[in-house]
PDB file of N, CA, C, O and CB in Angstrom:
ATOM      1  N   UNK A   1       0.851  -1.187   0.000  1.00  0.00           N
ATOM      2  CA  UNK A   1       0.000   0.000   0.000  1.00  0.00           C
ATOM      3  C   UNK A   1       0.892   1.245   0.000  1.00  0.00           C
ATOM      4  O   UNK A   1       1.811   1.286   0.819  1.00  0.00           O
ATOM      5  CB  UNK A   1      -0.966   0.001   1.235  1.00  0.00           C
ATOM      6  N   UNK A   2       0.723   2.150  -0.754  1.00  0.00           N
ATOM      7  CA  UNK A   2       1.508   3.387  -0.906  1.00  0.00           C
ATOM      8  C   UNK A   2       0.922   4.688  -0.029  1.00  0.00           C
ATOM      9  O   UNK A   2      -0.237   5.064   0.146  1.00  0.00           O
ATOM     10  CB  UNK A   2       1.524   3.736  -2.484  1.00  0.00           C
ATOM     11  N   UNK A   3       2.001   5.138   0.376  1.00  0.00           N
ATOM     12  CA  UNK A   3       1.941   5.620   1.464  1.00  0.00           C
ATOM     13  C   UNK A   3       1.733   7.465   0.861  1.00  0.00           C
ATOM     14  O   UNK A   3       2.504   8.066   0.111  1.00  0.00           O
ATOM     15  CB  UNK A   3       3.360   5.049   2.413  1.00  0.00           C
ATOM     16  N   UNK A   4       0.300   8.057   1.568  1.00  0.00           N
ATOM     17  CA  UNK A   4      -0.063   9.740   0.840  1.00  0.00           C
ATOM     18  C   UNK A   4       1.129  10.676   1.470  1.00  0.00           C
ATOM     19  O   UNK A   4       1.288  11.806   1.009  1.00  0.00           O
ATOM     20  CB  UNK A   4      -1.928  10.564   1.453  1.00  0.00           C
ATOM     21  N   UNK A   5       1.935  10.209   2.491  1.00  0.00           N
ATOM     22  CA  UNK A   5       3.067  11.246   2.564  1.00  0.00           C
ATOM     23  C   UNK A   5       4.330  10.625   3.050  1.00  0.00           C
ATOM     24  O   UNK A   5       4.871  10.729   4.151  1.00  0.00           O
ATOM     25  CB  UNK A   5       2.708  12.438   3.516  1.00  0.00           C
ATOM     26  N   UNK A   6       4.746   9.831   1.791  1.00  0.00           N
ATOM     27  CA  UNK A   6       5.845   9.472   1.312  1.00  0.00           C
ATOM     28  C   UNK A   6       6.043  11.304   0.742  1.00  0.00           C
ATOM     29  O   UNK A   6       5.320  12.225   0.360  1.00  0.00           O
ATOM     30  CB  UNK A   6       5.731   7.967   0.132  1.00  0.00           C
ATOM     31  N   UNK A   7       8.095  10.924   1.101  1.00  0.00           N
ATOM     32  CA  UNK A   7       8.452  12.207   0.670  1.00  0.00           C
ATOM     33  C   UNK A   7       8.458  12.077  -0.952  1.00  0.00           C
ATOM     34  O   UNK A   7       8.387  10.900  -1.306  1.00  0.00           O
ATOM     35  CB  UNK A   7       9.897  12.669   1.333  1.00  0.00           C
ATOM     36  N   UNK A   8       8.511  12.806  -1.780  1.00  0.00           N
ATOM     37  CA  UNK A   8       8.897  13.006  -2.625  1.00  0.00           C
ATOM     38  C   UNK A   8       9.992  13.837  -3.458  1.00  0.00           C
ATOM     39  O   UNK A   8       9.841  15.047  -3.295  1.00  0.00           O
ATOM     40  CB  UNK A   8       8.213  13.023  -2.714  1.00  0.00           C
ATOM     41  N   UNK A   9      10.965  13.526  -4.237  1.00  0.00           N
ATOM     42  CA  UNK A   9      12.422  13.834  -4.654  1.00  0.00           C
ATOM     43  C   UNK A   9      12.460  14.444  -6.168  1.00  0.00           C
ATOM     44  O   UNK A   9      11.920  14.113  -7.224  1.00  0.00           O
ATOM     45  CB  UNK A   9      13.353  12.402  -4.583  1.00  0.00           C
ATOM     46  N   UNK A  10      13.292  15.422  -5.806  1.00  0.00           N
ATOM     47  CA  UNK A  10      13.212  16.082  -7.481  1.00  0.00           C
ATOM     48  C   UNK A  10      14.384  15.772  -7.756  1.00  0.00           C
ATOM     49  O   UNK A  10      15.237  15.476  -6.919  1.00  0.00           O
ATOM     50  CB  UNK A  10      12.941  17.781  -7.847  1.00  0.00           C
ATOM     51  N   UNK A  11      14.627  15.830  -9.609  1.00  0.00           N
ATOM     52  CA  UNK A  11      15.896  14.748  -9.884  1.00  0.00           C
ATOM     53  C   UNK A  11      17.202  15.416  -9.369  1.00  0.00           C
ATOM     54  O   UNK A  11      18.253  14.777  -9.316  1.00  0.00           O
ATOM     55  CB  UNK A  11      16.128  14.362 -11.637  1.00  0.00           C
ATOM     56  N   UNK A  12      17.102  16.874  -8.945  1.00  0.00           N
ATOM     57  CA  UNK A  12      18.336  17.706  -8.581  1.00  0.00           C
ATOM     58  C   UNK A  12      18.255  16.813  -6.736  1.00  0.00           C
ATOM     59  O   UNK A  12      19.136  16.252  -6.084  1.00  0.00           O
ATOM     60  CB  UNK A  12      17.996  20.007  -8.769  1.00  0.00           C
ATOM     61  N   UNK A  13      17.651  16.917  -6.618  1.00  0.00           N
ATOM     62  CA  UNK A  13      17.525  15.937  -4.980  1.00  0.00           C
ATOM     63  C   UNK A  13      18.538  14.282  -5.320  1.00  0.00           C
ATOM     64  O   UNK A  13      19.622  13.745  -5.090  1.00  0.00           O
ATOM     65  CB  UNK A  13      15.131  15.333  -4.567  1.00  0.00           C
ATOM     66  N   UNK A  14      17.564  14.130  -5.832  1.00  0.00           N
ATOM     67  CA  UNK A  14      18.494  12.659  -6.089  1.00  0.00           C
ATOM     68  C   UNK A  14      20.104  12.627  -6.472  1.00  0.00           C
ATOM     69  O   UNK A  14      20.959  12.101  -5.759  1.00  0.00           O
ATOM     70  CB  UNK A  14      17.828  11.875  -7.390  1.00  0.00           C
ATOM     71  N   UNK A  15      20.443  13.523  -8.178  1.00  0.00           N
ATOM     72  CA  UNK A  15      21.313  13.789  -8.322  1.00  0.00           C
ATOM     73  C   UNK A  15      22.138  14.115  -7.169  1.00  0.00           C
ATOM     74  O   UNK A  15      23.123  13.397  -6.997  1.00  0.00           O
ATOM     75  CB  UNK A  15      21.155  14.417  -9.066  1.00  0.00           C
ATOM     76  N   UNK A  16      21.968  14.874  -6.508  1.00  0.00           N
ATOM     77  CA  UNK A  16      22.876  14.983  -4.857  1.00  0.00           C
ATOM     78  C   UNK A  16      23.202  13.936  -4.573  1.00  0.00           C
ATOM     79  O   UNK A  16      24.325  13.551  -4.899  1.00  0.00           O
ATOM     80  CB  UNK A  16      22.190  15.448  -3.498  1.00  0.00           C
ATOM     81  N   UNK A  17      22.211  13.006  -3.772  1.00  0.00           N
ATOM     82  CA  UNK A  17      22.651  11.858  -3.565  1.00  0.00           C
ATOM     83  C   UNK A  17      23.641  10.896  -4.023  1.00  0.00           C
ATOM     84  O   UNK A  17      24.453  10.173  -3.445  1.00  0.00           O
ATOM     85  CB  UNK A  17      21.942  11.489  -3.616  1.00  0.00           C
ATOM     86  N   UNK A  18      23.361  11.085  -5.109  1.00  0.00           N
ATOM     87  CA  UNK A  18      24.149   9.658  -6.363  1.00  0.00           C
ATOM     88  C   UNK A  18      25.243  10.470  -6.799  1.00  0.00           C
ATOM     89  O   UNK A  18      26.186  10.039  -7.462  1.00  0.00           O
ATOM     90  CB  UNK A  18      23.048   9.008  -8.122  1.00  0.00           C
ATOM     91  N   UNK A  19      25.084  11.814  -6.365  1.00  0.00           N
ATOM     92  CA  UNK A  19      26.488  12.584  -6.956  1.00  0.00           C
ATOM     93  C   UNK A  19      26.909  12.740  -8.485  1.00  0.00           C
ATOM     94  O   UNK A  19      28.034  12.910  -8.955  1.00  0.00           O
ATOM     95  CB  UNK A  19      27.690  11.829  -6.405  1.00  0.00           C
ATOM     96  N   UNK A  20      25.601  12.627  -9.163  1.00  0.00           N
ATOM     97  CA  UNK A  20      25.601  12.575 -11.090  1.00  0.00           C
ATOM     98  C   UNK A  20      24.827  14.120 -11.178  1.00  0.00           C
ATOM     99  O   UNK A  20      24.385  14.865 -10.304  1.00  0.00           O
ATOM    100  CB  UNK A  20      24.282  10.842 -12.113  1.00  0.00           C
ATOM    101  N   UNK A  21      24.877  14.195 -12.354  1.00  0.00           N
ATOM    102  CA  UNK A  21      23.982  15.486 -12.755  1.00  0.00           C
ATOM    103  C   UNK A  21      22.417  14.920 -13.048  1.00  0.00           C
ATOM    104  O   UNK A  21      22.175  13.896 -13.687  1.00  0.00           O
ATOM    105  CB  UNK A  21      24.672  16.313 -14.297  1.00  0.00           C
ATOM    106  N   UNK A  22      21.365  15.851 -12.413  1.00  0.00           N
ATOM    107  CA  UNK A  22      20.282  15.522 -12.431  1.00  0.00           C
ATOM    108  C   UNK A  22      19.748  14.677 -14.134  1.00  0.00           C
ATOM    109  O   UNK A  22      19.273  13.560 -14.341  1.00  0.00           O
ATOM    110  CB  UNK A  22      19.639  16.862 -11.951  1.00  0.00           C
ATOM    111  N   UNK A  23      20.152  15.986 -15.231  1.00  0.00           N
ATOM    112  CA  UNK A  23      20.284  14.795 -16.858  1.00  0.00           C
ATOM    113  C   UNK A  23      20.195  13.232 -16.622  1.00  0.00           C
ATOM    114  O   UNK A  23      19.348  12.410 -16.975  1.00  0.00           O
ATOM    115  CB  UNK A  23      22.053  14.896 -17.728  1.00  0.00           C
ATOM    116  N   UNK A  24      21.663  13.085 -15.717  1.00  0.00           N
ATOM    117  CA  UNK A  24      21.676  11.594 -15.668  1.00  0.00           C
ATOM    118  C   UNK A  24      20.670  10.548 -14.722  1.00  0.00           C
ATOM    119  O   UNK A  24      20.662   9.321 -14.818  1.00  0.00           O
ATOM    120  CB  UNK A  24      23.018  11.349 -15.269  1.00  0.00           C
ATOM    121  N   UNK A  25      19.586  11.612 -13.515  1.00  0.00           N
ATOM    122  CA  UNK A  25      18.529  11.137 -13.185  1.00  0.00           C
ATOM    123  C   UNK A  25      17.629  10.695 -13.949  1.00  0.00           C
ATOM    124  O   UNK A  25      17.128   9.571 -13.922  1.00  0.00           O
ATOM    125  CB  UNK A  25      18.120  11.751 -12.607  1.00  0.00           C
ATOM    126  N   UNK A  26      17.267  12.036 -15.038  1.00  0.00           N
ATOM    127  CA  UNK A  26      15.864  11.497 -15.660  1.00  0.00           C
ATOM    128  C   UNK A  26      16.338  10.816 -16.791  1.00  0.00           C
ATOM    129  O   UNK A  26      15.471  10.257 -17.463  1.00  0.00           O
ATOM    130  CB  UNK A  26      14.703  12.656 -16.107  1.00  0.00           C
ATOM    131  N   UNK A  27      17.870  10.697 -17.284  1.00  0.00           N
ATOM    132  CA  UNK A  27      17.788   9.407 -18.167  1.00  0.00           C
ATOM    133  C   UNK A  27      17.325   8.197 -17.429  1.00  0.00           C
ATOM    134  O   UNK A  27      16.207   7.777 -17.726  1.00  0.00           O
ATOM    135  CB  UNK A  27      19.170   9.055 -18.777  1.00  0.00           C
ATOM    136  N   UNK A  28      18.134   7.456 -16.345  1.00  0.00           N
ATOM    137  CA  UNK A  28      17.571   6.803 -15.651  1.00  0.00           C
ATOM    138  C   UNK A  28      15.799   6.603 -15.531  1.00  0.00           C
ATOM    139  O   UNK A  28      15.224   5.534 -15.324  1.00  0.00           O
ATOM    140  CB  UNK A  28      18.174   7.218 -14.714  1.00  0.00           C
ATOM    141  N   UNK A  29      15.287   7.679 -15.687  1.00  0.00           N
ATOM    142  CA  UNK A  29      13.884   7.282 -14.963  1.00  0.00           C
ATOM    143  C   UNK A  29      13.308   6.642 -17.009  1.00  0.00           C
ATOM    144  O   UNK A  29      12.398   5.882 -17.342  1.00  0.00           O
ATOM    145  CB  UNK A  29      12.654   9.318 -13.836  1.00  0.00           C
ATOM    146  N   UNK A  30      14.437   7.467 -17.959  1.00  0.00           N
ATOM    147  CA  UNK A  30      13.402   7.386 -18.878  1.00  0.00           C
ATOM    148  C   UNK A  30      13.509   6.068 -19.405  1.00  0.00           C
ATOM    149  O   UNK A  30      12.577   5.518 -19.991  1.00  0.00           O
ATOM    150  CB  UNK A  30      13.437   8.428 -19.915  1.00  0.00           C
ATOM    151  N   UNK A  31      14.911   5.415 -19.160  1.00  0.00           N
ATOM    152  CA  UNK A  31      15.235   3.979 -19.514  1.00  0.00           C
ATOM    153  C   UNK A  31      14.738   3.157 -18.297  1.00  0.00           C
ATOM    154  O   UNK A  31      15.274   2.050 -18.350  1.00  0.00           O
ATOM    155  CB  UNK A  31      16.876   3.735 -19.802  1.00  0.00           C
ATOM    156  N   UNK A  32      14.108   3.242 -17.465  1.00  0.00           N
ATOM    157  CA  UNK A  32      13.055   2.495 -16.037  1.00  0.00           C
ATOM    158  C   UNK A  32      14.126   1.994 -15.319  1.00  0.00           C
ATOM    159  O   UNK A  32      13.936   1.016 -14.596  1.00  0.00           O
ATOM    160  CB  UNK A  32      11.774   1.010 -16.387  1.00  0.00           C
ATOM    161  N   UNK A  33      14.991   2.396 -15.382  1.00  0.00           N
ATOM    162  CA  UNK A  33      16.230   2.276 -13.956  1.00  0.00           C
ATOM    163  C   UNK A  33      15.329   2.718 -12.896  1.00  0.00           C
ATOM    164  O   UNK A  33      15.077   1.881 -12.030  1.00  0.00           O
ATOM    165  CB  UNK A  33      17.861   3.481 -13.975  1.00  0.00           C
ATOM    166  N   UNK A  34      14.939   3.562 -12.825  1.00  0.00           N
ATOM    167  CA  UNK A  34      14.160   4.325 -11.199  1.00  0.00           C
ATOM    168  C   UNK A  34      13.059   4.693 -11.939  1.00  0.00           C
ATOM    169  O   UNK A  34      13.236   5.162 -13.064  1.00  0.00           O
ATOM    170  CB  UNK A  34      14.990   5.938 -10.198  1.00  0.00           C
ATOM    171  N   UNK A  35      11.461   4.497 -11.292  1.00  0.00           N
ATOM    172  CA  UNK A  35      10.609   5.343 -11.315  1.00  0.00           C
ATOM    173  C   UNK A  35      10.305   6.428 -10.996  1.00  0.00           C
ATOM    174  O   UNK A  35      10.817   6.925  -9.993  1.00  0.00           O
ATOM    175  CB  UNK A  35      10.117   5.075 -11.112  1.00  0.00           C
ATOM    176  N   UNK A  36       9.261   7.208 -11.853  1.00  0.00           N
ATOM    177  CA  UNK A  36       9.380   8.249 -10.931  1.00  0.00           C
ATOM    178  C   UNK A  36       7.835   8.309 -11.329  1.00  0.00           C
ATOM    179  O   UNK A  36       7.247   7.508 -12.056  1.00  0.00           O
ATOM    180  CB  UNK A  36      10.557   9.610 -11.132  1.00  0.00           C
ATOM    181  N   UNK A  37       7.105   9.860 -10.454  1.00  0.00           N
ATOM    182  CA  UNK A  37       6.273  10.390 -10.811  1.00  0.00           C
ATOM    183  C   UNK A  37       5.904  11.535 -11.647  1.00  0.00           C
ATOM    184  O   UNK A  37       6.783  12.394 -11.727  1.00  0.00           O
ATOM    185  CB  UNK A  37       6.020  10.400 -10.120  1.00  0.00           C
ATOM    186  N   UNK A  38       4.676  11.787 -12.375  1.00  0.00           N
ATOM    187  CA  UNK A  38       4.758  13.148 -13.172  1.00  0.00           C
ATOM    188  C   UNK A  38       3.691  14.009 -12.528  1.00  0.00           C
ATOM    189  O   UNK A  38       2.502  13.725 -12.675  1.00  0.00           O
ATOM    190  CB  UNK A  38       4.470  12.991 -14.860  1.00  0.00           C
ATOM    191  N   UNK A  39       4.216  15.402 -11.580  1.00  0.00           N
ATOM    192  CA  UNK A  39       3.305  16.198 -11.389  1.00  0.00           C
ATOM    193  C   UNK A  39       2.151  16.819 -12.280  1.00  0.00           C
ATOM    194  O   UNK A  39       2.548  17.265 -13.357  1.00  0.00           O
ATOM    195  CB  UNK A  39       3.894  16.917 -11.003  1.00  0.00           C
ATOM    196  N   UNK A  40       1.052  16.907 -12.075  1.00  0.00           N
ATOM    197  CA  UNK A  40      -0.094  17.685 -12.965  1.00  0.00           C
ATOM    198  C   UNK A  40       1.255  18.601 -13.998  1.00  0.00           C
ATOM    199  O   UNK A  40       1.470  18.256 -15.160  1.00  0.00           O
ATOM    200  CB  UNK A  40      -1.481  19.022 -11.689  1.00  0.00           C
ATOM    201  N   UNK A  41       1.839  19.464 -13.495  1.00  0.00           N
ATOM    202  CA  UNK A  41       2.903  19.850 -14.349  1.00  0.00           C
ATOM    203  C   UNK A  41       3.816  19.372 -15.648  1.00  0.00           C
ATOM    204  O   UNK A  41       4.462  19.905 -16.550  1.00  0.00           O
ATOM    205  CB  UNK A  41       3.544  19.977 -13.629  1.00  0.00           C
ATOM    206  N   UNK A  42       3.501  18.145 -15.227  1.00  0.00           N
ATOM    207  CA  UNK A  42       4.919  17.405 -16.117  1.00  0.00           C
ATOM    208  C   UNK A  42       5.674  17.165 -15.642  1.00  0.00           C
ATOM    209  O   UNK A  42       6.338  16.331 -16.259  1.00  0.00           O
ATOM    210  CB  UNK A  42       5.645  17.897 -17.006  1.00  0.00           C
ATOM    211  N   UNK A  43       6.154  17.496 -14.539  1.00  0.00           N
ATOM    212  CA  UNK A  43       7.917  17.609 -13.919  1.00  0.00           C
ATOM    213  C   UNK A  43       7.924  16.151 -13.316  1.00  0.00           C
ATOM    214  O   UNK A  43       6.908  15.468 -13.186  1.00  0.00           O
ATOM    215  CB  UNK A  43       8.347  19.080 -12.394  1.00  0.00           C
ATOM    216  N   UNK A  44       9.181  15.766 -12.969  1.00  0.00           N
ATOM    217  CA  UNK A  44       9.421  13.879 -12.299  1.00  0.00           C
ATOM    218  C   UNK A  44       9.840  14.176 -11.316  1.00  0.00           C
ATOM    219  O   UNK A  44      10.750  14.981 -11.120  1.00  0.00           O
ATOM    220  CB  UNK A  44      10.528  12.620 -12.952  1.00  0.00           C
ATOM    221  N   UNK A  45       9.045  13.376 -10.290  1.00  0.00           N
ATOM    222  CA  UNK A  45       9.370  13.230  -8.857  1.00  0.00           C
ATOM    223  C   UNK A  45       9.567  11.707  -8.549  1.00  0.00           C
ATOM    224  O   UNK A  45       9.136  10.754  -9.197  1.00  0.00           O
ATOM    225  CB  UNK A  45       8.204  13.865  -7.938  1.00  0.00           C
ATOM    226  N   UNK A  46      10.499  11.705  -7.132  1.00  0.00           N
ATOM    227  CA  UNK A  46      11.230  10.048  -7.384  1.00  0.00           C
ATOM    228  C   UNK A  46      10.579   9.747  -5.413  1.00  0.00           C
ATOM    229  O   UNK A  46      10.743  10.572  -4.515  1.00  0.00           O
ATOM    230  CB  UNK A  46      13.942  10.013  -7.837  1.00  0.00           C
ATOM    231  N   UNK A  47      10.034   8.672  -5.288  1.00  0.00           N
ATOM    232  CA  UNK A  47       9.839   8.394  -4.190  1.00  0.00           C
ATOM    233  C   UNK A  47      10.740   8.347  -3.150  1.00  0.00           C
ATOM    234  O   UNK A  47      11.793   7.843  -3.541  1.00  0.00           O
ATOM    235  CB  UNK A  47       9.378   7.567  -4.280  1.00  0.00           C
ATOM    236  N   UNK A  48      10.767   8.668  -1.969  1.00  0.00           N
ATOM    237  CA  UNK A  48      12.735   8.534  -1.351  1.00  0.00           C
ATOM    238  C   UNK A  48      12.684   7.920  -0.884  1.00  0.00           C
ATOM    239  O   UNK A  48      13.627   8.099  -0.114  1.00  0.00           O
ATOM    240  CB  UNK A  48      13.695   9.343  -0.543  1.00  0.00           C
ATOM    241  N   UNK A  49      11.943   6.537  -0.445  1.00  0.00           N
ATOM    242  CA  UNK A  49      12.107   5.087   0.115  1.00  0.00           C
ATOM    243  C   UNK A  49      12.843   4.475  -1.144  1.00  0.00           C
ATOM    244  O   UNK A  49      13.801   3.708  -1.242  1.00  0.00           O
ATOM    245  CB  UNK A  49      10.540   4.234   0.551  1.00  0.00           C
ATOM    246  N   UNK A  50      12.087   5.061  -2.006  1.00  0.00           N
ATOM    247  CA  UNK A  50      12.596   4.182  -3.369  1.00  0.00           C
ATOM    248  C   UNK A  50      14.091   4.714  -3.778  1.00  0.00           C
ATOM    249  O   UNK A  50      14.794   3.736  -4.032  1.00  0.00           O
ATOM    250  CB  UNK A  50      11.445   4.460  -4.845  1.00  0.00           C
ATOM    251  N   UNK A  51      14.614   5.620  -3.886  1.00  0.00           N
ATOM    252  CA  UNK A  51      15.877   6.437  -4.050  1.00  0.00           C
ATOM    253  C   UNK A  51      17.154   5.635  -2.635  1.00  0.00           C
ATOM    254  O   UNK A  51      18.220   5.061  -2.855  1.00  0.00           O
ATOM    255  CB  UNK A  51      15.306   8.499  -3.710  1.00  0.00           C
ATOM    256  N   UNK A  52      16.572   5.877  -1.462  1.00  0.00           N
ATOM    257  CA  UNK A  52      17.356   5.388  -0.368  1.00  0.00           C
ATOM    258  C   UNK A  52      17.509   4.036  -0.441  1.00  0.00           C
ATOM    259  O   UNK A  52      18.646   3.777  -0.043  1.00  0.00           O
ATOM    260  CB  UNK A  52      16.835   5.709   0.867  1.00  0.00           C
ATOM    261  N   UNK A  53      16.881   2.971  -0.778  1.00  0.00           N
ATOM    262  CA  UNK A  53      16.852   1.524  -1.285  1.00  0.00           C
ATOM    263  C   UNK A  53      17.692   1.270  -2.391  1.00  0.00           C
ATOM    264  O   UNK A  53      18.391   0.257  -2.352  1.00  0.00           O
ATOM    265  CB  UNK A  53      15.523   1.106  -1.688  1.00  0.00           C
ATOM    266  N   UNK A  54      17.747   2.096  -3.473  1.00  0.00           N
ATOM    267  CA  UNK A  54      18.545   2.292  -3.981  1.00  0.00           C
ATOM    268  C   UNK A  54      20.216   2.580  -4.398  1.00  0.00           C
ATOM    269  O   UNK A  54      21.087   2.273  -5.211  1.00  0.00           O
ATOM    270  CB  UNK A  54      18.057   2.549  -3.986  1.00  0.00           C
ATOM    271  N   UNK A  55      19.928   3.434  -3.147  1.00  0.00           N
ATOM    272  CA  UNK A  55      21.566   3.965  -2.626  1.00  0.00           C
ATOM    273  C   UNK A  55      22.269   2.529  -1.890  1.00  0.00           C
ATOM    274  O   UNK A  55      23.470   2.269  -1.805  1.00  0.00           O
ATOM    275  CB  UNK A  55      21.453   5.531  -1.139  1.00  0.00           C
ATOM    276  N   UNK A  56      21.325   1.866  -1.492  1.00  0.00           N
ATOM    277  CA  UNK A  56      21.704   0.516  -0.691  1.00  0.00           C
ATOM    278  C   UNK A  56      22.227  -0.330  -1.319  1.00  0.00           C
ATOM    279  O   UNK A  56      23.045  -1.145  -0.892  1.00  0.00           O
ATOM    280  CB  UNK A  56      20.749  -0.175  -0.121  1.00  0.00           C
ATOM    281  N   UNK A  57      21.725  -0.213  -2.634  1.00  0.00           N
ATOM    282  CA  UNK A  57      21.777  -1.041  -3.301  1.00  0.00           C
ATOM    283  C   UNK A  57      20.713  -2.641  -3.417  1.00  0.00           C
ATOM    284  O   UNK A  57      21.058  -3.821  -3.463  1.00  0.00           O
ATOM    285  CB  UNK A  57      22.948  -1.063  -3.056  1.00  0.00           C
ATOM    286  N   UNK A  58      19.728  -2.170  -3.428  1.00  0.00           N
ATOM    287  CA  UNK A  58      18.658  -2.873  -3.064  1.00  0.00           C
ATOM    288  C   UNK A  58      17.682  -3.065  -4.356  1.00  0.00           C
ATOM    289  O   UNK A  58      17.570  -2.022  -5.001  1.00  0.00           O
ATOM    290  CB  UNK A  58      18.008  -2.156  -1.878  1.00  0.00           C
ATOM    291  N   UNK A  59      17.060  -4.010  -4.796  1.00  0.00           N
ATOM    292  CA  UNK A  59      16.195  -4.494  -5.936  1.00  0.00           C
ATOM    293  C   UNK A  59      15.684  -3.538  -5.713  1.00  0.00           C
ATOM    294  O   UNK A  59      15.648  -3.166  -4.540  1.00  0.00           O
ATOM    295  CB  UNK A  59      15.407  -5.739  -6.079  1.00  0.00           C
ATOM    296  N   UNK A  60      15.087  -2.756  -6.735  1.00  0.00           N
ATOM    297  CA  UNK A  60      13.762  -1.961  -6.274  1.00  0.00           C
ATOM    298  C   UNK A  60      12.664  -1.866  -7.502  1.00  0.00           C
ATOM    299  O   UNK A  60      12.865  -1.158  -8.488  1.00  0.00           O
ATOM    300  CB  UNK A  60      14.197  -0.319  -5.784  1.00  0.00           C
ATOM    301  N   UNK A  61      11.305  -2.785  -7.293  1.00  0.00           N
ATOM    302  CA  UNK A  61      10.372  -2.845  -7.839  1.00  0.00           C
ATOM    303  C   UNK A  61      10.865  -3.822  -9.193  1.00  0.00           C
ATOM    304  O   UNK A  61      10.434  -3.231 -10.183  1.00  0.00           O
ATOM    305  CB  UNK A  61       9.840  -1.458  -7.966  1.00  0.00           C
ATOM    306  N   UNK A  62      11.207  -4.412  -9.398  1.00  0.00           N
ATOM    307  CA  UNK A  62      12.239  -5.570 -10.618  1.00  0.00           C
ATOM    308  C   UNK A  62      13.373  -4.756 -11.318  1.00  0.00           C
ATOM    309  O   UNK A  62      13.768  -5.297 -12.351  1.00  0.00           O
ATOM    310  CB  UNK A  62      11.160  -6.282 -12.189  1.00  0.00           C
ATOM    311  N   UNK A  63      13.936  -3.681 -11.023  1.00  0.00           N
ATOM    312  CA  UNK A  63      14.336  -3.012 -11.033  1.00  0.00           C
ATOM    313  C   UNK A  63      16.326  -3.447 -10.798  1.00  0.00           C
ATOM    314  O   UNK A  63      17.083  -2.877 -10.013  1.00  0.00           O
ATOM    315  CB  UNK A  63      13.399  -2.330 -10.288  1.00  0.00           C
ATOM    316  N   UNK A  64      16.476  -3.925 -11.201  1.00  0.00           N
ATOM    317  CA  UNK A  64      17.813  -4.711 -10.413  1.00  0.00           C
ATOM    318  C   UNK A  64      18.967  -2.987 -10.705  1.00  0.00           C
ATOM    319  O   UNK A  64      18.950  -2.264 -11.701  1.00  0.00           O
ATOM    320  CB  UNK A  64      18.607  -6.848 -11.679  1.00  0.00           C
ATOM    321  N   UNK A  65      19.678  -2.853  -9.643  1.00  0.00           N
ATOM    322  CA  UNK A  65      20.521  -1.457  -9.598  1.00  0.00           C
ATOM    323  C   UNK A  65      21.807  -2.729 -10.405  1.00  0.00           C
ATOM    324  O   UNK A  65      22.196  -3.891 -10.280  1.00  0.00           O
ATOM    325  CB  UNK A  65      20.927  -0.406  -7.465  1.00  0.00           C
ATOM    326  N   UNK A  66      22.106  -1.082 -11.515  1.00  0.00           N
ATOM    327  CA  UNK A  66      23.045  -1.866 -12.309  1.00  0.00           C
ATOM    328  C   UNK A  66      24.543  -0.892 -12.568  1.00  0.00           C
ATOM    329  O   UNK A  66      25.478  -1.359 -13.218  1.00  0.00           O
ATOM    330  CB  UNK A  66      22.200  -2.285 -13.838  1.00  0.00           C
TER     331      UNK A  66
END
């Protein structure tokens, strides 16, 4: 069950994390490395359970970190 206030991550957020340029976030999201979401806007937001699982290095959603 998905959770209504899960944080949510913009790709300059993530990019921090992973230490890449955000570009190299939303390639990621566009080749389904990471999901993300699209605000009424358009813009991609990345779940941060899903981002921090990630950083772990952790399957995420069939998703194998490569």
């Amino acid at each position: 069950m998905e959770s209504r206030s899960e944080r949510l991550l913009t790709p300059g957020e993530v990019a921090a994390l992973f230490r890449v340029d955000p570009k190299t976030v939303t390639r990621w999201a566009a080749a389904g490395r990471i999901s993300s979401i699209r605000t009424p806007g358009g813009h991609r937001r990345f779940r941060e359970s899903e981002v921090r699982a990630l950083l772990r290095g952790e399957e995420v959603a069939g998703n194998p970190v490569q």
